[in-house]
DSSP file (Angstrom, degrees, kcal/mol; ACC not computed):
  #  RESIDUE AA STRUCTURE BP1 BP2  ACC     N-H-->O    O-->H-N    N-H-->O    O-->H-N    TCO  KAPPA ALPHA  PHI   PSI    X-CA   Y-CA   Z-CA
    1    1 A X              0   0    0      0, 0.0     2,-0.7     0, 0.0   132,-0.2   0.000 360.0 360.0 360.0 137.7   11.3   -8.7   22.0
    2    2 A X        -     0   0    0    130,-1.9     2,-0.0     1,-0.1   131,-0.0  -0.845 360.0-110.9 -91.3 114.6    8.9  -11.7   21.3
    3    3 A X        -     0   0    0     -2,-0.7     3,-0.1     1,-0.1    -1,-0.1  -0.117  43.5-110.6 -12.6 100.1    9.9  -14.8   19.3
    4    4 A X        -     0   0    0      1,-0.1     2,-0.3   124,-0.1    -1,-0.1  -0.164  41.8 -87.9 -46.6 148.8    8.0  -14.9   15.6
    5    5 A X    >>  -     0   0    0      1,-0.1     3,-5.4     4,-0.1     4,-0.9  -0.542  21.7-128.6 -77.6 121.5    5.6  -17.3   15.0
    6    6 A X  H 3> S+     0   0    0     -2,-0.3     4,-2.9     1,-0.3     3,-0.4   0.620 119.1  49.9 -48.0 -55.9    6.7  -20.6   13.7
    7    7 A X  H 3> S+     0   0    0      1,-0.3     4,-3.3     2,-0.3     5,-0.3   0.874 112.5  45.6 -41.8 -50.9    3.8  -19.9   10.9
    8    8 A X  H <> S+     0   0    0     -3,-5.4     4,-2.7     1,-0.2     3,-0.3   0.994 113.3  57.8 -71.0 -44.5    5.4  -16.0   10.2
    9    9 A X  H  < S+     0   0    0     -4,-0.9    -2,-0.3    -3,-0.4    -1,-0.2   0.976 110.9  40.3 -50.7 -49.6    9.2  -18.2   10.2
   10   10 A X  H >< S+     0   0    0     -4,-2.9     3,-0.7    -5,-0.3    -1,-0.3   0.968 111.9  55.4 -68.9 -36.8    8.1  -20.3    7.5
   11   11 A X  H 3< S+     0   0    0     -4,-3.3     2,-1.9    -3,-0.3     6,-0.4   0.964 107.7  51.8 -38.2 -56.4    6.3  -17.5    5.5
   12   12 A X  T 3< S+     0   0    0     -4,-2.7     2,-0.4    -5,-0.3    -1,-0.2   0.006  76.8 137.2 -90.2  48.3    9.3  -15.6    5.5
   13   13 A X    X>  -     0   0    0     -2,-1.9     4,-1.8    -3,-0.7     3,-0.5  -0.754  69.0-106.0 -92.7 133.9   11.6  -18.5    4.1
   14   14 A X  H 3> S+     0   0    0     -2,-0.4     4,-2.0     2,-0.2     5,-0.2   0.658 121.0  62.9 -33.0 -29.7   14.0  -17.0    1.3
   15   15 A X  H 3> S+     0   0    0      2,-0.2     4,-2.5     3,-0.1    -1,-0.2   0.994 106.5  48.3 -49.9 -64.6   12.2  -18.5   -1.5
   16   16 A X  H <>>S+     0   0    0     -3,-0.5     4,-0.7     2,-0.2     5,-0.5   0.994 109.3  54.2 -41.2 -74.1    9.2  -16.2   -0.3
   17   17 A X  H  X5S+     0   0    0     -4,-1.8     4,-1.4    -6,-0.4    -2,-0.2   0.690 106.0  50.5 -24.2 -83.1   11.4  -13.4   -0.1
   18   18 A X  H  X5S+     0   0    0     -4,-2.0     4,-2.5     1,-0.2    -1,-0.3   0.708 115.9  37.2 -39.9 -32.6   12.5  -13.7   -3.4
   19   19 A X  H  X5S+     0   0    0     -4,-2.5     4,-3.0    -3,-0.3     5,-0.4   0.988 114.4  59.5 -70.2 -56.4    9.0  -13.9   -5.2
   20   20 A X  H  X5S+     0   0    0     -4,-0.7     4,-1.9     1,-0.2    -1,-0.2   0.729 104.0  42.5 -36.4 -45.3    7.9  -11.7   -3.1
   21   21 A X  H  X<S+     0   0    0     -4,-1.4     4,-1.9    -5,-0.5     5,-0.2   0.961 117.9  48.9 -62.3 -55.6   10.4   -8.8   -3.9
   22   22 A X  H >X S+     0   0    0     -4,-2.5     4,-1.9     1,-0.2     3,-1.1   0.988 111.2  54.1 -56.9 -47.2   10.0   -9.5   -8.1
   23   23 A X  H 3X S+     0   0    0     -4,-3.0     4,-1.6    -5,-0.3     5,-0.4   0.972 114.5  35.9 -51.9 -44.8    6.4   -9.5   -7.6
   24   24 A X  H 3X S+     0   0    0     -4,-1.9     4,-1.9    -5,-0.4    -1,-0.2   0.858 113.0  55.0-100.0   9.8    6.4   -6.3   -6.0
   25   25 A X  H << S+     0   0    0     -4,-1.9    -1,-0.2    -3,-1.1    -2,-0.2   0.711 112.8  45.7 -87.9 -12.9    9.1   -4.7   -8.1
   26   26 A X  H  X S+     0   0    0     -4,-1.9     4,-0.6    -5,-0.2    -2,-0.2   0.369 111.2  57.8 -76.5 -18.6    6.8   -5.8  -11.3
   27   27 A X  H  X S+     0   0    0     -4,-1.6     4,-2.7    -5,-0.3    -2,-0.2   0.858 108.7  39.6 -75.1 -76.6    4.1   -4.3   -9.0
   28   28 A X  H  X S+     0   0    0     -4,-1.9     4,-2.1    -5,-0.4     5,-0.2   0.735 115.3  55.7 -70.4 -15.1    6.0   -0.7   -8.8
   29   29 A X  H  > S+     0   0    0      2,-0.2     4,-2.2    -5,-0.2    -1,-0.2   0.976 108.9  43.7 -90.2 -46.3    7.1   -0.8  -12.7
   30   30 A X  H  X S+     0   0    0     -4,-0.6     4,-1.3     2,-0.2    -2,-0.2   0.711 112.1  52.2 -50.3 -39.6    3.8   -1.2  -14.0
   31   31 A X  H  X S+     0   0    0     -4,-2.7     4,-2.6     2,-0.2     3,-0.3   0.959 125.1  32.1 -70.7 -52.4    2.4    1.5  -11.5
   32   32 A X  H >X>S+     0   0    0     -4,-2.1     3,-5.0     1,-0.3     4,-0.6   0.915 112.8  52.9 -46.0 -78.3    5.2    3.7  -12.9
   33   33 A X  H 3X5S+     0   0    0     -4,-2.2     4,-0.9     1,-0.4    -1,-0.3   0.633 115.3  46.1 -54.6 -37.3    5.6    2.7  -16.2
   34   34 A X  H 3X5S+     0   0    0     -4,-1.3     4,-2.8    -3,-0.3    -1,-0.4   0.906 109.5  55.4 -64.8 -41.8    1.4    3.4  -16.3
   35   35 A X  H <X>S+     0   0    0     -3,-5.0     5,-1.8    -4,-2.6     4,-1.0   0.947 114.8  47.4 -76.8 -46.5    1.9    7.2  -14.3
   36   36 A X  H  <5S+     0   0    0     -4,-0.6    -1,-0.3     4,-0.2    -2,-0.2   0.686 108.7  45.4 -32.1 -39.5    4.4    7.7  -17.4
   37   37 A X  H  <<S+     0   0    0     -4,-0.9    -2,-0.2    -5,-0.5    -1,-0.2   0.744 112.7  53.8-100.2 -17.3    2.5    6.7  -20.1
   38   38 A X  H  <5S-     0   0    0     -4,-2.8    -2,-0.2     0, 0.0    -1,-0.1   0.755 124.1 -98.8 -69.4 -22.6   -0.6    8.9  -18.6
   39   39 A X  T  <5S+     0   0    0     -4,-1.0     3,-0.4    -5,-0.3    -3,-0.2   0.201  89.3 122.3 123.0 -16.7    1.6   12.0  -18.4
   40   40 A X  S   <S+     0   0    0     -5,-1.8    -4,-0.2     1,-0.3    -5,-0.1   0.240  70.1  55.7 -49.4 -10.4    2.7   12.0  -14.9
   41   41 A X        -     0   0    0     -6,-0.3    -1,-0.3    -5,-0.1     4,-0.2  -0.566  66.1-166.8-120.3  63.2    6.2   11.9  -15.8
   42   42 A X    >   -     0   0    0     -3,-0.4     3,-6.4     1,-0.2    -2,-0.1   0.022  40.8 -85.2 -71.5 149.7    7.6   14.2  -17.8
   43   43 A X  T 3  S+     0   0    0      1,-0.3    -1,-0.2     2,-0.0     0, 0.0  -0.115 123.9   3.0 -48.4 115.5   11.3   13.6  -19.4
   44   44 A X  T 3  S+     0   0    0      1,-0.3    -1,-0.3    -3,-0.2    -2,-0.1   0.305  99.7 153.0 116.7 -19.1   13.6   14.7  -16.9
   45   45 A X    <   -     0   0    0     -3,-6.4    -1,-0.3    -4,-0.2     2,-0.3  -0.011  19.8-175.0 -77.8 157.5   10.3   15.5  -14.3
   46   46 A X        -     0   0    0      2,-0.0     2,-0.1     0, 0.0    -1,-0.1  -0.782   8.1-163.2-162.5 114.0   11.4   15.4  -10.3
   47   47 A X        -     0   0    0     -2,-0.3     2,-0.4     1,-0.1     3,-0.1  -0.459  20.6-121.0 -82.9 145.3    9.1   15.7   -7.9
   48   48 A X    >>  -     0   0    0      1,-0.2     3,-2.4    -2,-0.1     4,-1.3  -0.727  27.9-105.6-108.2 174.6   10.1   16.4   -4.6
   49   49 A X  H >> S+     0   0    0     -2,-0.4     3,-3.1     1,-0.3     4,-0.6   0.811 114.5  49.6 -38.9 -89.9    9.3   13.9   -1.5
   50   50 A X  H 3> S+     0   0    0      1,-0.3     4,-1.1     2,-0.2    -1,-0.3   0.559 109.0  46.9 -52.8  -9.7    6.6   16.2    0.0
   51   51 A X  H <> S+     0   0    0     -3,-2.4     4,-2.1     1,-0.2    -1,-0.3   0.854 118.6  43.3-102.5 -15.5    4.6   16.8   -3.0
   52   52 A X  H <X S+     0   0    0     -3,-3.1     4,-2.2    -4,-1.3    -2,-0.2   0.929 115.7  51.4 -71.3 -20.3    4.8   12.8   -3.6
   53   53 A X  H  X S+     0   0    0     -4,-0.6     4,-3.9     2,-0.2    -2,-0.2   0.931 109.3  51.4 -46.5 -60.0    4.1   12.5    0.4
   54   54 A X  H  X S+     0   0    0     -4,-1.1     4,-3.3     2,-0.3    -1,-0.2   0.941 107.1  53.8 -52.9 -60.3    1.1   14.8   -0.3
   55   55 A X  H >< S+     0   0    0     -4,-2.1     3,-0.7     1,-0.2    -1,-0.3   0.921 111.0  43.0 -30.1 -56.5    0.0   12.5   -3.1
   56   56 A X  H >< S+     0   0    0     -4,-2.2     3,-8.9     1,-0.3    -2,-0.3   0.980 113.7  53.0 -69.9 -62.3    0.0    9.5   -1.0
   57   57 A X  H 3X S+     0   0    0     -4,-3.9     4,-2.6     1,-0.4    -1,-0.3   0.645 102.3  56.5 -43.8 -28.4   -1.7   11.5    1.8
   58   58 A X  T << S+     0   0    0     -4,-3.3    -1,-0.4    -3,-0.7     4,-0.4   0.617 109.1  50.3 -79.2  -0.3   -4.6   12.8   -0.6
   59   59 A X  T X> S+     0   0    0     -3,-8.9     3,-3.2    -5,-0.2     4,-2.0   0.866 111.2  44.9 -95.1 -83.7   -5.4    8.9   -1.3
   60   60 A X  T 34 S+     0   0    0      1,-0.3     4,-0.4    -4,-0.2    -2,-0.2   0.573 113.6  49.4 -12.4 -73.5   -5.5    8.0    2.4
   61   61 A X  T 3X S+     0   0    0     -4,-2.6     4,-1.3     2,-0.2    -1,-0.3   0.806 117.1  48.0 -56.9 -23.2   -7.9   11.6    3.2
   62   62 A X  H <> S+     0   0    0     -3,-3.2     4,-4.4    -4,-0.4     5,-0.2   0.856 112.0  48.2 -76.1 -32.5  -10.3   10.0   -0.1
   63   63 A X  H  < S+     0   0    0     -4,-2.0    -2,-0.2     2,-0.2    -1,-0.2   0.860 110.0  45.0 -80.3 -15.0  -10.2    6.9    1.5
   64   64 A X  H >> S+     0   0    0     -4,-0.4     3,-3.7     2,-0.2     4,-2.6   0.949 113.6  60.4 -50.5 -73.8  -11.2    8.4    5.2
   65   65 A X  H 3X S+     0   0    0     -4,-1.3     4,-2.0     1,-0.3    -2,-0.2   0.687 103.7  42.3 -22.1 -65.2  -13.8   10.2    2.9
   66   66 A X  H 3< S+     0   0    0     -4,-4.4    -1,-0.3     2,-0.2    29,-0.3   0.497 111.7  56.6 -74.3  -6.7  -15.6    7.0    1.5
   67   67 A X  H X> S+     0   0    0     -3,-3.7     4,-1.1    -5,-0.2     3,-0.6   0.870 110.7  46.9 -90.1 -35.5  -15.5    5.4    5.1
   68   68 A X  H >< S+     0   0    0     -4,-2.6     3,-0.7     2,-0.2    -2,-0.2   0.974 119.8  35.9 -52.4 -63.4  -17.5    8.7    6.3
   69   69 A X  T 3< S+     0   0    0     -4,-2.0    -1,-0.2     1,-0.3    -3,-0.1   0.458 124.9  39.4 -93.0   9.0  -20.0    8.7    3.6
   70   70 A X  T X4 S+     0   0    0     -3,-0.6     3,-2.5    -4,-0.2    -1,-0.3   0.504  93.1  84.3-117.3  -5.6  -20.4    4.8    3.2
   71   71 A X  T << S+     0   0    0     -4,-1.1    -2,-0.1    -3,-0.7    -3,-0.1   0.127  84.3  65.3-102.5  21.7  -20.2    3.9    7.3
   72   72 A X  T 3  S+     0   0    0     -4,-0.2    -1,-0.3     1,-0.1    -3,-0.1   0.207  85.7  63.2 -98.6   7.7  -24.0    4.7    7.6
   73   73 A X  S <  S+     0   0    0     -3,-2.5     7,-0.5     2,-0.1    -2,-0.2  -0.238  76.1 132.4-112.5  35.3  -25.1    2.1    5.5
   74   74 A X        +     0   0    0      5,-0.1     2,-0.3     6,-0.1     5,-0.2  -0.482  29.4 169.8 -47.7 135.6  -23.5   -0.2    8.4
   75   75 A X    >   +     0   0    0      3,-0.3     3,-2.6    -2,-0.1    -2,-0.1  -0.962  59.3  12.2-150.3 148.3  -26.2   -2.9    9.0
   76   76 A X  T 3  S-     0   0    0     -2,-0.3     3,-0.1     1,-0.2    -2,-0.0   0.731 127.1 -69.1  70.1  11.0  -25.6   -6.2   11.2
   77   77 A X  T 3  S+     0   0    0      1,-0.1     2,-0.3     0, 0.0    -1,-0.2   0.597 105.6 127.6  83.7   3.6  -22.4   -4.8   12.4
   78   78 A X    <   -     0   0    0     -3,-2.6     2,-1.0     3,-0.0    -3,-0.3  -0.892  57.4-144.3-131.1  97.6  -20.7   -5.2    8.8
   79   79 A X    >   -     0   0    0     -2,-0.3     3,-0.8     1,-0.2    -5,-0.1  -0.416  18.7-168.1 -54.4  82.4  -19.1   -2.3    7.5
   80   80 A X  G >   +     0   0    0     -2,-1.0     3,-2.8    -7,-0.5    -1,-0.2   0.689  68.8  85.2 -68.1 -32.8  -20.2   -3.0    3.5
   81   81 A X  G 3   +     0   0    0      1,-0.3    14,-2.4   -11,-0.2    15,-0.6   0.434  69.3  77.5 -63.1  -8.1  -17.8   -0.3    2.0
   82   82 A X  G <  S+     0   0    0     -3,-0.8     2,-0.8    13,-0.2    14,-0.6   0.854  83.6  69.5 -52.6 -51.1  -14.9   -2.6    2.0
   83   83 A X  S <  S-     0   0    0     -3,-2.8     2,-0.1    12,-0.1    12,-0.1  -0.758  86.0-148.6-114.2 130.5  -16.3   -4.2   -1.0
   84   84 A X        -     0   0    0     -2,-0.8     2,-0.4    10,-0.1    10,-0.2  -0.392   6.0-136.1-102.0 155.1  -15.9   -1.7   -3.8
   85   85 A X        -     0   0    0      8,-0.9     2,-0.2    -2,-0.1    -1,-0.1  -0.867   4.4-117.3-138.4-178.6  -17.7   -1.3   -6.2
   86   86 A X        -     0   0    0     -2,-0.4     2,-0.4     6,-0.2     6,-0.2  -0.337  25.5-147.4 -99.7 117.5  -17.8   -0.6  -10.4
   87   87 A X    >>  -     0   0    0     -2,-0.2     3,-2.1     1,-0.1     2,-1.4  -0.897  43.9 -89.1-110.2 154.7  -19.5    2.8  -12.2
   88   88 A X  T 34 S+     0   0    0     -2,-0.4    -1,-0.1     1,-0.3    -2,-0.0   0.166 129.4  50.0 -46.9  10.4  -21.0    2.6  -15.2
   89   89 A X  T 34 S-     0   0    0     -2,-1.4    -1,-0.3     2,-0.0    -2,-0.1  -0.025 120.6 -97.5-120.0  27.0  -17.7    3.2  -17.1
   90   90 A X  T <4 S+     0   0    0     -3,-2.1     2,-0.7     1,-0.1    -2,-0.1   0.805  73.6 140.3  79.2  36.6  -15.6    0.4  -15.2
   91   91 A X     <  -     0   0    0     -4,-1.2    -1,-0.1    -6,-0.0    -6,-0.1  -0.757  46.8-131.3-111.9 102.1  -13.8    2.5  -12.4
   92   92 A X        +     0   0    0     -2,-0.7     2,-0.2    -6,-0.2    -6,-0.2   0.291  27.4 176.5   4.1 130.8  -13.5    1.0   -9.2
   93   93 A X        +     0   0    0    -27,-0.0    -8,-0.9     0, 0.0     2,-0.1  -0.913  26.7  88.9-165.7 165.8  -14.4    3.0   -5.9
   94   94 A X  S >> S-     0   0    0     -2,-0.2     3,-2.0   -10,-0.2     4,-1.8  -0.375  82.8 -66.6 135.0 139.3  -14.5    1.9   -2.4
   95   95 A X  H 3> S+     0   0    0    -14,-2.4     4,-2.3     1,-0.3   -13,-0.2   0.860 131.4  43.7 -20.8 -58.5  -12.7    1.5    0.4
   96   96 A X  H 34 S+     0   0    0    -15,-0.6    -1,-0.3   -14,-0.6   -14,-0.1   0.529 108.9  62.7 -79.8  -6.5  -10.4   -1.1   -0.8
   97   97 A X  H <> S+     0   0    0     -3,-2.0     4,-1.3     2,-0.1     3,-0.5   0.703 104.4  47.1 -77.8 -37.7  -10.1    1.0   -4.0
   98   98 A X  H  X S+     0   0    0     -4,-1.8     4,-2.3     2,-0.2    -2,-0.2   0.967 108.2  52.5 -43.8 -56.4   -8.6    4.0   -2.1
   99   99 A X  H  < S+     0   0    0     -4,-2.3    -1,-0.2     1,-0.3     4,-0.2   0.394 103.9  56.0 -93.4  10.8   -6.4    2.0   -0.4
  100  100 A X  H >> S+     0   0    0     -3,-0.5     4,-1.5     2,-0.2     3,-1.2   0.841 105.0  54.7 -52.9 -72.6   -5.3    0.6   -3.9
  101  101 A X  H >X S+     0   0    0     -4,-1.3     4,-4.2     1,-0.3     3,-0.7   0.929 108.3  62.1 -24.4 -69.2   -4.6    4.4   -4.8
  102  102 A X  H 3X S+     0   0    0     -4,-2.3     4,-0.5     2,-0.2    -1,-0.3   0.700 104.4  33.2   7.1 -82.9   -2.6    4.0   -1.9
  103  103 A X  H <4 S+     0   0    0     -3,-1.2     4,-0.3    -4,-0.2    -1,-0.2   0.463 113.6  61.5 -98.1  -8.2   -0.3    1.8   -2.5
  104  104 A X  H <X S+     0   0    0     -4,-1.5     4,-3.6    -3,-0.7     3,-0.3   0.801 101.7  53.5 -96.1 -39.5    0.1    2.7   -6.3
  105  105 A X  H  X S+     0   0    0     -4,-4.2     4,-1.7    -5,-0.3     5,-0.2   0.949 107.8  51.5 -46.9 -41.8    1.2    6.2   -5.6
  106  106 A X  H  < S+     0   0    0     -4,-0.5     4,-0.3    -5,-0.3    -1,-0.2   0.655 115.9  40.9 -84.5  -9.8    3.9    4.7   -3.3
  107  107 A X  H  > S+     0   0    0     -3,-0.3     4,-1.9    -4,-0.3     5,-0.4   0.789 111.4  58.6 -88.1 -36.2    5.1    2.2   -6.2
  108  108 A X  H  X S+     0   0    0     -4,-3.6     4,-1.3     1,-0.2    -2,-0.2   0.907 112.4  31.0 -73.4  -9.4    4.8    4.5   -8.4
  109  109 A X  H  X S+     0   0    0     -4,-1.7     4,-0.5     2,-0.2    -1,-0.2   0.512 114.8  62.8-114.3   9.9    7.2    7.2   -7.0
  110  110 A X  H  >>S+     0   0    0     -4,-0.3     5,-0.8    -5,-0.2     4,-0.6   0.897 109.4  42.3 -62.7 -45.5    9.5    4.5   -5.4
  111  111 A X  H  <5S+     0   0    0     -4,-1.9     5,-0.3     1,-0.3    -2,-0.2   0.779 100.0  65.4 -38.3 -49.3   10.1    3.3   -8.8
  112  112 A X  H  <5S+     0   0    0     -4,-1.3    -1,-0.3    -5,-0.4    -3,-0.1   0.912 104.8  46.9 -64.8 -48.4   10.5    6.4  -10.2
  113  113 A X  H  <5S-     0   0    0     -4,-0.5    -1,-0.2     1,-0.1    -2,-0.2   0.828 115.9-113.7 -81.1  -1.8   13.7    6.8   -7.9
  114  114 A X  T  <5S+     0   0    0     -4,-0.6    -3,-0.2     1,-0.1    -2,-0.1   0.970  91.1 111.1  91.3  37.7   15.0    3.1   -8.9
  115  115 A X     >< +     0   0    0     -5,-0.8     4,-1.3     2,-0.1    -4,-0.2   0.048  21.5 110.4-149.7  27.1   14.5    2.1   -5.5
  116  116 A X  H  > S+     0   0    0     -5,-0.3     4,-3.3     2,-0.2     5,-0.2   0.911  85.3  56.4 -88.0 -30.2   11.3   -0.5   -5.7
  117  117 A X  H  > S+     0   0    0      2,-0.2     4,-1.7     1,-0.1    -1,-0.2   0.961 111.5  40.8 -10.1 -87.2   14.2   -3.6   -4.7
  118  118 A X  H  > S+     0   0    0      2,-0.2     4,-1.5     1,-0.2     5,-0.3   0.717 116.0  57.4 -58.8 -38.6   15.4   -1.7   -1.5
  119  119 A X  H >X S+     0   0    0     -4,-1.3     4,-2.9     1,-0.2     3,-1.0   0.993 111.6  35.0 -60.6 -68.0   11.6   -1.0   -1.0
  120  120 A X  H 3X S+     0   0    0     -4,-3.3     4,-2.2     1,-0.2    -2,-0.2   0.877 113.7  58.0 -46.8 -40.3   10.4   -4.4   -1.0
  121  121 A X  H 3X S+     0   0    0     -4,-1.7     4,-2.6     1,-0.2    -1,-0.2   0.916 111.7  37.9 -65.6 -24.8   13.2   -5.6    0.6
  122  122 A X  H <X S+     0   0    0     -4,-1.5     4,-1.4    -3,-1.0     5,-0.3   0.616 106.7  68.9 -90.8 -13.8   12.8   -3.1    4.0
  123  123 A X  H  X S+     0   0    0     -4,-2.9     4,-3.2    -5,-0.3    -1,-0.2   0.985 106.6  44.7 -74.6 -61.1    8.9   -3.7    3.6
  124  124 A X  H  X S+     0   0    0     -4,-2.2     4,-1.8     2,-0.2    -2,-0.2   0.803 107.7  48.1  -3.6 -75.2   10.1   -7.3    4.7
  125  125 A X  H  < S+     0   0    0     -4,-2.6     4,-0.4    -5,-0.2    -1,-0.2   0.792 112.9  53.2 -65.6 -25.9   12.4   -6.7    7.4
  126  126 A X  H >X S+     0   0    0     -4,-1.4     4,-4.3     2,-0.2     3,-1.8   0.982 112.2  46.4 -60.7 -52.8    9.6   -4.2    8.9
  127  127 A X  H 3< S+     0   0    0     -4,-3.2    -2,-0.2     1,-0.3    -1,-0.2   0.855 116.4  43.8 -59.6 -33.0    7.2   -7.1    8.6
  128  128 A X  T 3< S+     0   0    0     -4,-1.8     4,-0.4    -5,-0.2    -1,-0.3   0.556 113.9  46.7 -75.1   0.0    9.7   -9.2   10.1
  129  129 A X  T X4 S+     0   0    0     -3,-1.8     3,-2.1    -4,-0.4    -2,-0.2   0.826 111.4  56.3-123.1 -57.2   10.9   -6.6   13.2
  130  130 A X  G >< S+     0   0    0     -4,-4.3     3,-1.2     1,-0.3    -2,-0.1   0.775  99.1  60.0 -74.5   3.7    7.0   -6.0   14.1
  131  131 A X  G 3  S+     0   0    0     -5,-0.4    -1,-0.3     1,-0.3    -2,-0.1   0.970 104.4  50.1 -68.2 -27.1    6.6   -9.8   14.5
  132  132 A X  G <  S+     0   0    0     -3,-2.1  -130,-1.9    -4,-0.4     2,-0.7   0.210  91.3  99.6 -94.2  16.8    9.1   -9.7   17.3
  133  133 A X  S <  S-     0   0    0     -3,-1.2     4,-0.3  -132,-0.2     3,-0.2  -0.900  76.4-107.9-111.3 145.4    7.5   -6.8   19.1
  134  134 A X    >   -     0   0    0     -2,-0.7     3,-1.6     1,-0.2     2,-0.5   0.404  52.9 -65.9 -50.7-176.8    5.2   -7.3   22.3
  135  135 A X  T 3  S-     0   0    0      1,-0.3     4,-0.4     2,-0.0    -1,-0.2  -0.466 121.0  -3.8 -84.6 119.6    1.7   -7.0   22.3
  136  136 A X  T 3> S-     0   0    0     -2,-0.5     4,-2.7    -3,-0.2    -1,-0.3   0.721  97.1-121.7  58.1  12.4    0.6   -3.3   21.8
  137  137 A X  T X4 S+     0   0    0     -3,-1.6     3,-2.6    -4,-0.3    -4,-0.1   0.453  91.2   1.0  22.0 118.7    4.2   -2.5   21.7
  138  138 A X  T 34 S-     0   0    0      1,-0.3    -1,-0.2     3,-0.0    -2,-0.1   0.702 117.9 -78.1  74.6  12.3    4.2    0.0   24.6
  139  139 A X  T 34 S+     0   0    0     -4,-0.4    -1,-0.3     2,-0.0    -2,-0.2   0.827  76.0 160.8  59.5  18.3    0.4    0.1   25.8
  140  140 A X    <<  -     0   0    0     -4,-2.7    -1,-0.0    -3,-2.6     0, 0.0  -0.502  39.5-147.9 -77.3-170.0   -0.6    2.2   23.1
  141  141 A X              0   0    0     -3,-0.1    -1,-0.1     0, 0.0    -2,-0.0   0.292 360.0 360.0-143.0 -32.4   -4.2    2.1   22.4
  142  142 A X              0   0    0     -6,-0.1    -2,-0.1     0, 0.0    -6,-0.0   0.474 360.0 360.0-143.4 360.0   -4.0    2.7   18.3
């Protein structure tokens, strides 16, 4: 295991922690509290892991999808589809708009189990545990 980098030790000074966690537990209530007030919840409704898994997975396969059908306007070696962009009725699209999708399916059905705390907090300790692992952990390649 490798020593973190004084820079990632200072990031991850308890103050940070704490903001960090309310922020993204205000994060995951707002994506809920929105998936609720669209319809997405119904009183009582429980979804089971794979069909939220599935969710997540179709934002990921949209977001493959716009890298396919935007990566051929590459020009100069700069992959443009990163920066997303607005249709005439003000929705987002884009790479970085998938991977929005993304990450709001997985607050919203962490939330939904009351568990967006414990999320943040182990999204943390991951970020801290990969600092300490060598370089390509294990020779992989990807």
């Amino acid at each position: 295991m490798e020593a973190p980098s004084k820079e990632f030790e200072e990031l991850m000074s308890n103050e940070f922690k704490r903001k960090a966690i309310d922020v993204l537990v205000e994060l995951g209530e707002q994506c809920y509290q929105t998936a609720v007030r669209k319809g997405w919840w119904e009183q009582g409704d429980q979804r089971s892991e794979v069909e939220l898994i599935a969710l997540m997975h179709s934002e990921l396969s949209e977001a493959l999808e716009e890298y396919r059908n935007q990566s051929k306007f590459v020009t100069g070696g700069r992959f443009h589809a990163w920066i997303s962009r607005v249709t005439e009725n003000g929705k987002p699209e884009g790479l970085l708009s998938e991977y929005a999708d993304v990450l709001i399916r997985i607050f919203d059905a962490v939330s939904h189990r009351g568990e967006m705390t414990q999320f943040a907090s182990v999204l943390l300790a991951k970020m801290a545990y990969n600092e300490t692992r060598p370089h390509r952990h294990g020779g992989k390649v990807c």
